[in-house]
N, C-alpha and C positions, 0 to 999 in steps of 0.2 A: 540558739540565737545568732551565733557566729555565721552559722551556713545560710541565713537570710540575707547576710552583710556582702558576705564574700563576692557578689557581682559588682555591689557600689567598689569595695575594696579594688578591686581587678580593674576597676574605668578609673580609679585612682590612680593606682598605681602606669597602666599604659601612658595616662595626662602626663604625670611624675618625670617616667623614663625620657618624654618627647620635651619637655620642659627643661630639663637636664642636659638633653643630647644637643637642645638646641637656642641656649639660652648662652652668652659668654660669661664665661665664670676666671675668678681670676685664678692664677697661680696656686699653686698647695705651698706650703710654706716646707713643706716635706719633700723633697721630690725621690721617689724608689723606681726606677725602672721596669718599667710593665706594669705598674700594681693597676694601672688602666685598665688592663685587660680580664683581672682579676675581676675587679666592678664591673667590666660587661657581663661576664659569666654570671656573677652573682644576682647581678640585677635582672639578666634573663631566663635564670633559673627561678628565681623569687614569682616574676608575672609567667612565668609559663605552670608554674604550679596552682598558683591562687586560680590562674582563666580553669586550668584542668577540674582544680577543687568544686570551684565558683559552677562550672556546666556540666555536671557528676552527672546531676540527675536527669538532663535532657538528652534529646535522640541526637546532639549535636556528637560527631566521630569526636574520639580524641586525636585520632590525623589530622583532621580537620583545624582543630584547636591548636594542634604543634606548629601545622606548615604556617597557619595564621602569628604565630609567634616567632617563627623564622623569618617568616614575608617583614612582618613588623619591622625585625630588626634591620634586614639591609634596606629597606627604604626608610629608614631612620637614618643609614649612614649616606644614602643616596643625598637626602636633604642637606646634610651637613655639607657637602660638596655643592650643591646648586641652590641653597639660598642661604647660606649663610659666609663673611669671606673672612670668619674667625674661628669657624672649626674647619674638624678635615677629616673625611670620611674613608676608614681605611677597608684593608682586606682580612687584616687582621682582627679590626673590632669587631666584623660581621662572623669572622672565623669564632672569637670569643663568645660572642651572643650566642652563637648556634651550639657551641659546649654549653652553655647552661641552659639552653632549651630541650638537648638531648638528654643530660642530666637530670632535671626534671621530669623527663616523661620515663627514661629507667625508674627512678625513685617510684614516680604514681603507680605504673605499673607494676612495679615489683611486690609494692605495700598498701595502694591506698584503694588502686580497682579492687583487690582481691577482700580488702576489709570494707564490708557493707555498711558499718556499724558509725566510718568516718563519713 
């Protein structure tokens, strides 16, 4: 029942990440250095997994699917720099996105291509 969801889940979660990235949000009441960068990773490893999960079964590459979640992420940060003038779109957070989209596609491919069963 879950592998029916997983495309809604995936258009979820992309809305999610652009709503976040480009939305002002105030201060953490915490502030830890870098843990920013942490959250890009995670959060582009998270949507680079579900898009992989989510298009298992079609002729779509899983290149295809990575470079699309790479592209995603720097013109995420592209935006943040030209229409917004309360974020700021680094080299860094695109550096971070793209560790958790490489991270995800090790993980699929290590485990989830090879089990038929997921």
């Amino acid at each position: 029942m879950l592998k029916d969801k997983l495309i809604i889940i995936a258009i979820l979660i992309t809305i999610g990440i652009a709503i976040i990235s480009l939305v002002k949000l105030g201060k953490s009441p915490i502030e830890i250095n870098h843990i920013d960068k942490l959250e890009h990773a995670f959060a582009y490893f998270v949507l680079t997994l579900v898009w992989l999960l989510a298009l298992k079964r079609t002729k779509i590459s899983t290149y295809a699917i990575v470079f699309c979640c790479f592209f995603y992420g720097t013109i995420i940060e592209v935006l943040q720099v030209t229409i917004t003038s309360y974020r700021f779109g680094e080299f860094l957070d695109v550096l971070a996105n793209s560790v958790g989209v490489l991270i995800a596609f090790i993980i699929y491919s290590s485990f989830f291509k090879k089990n038929k069963a997921i």
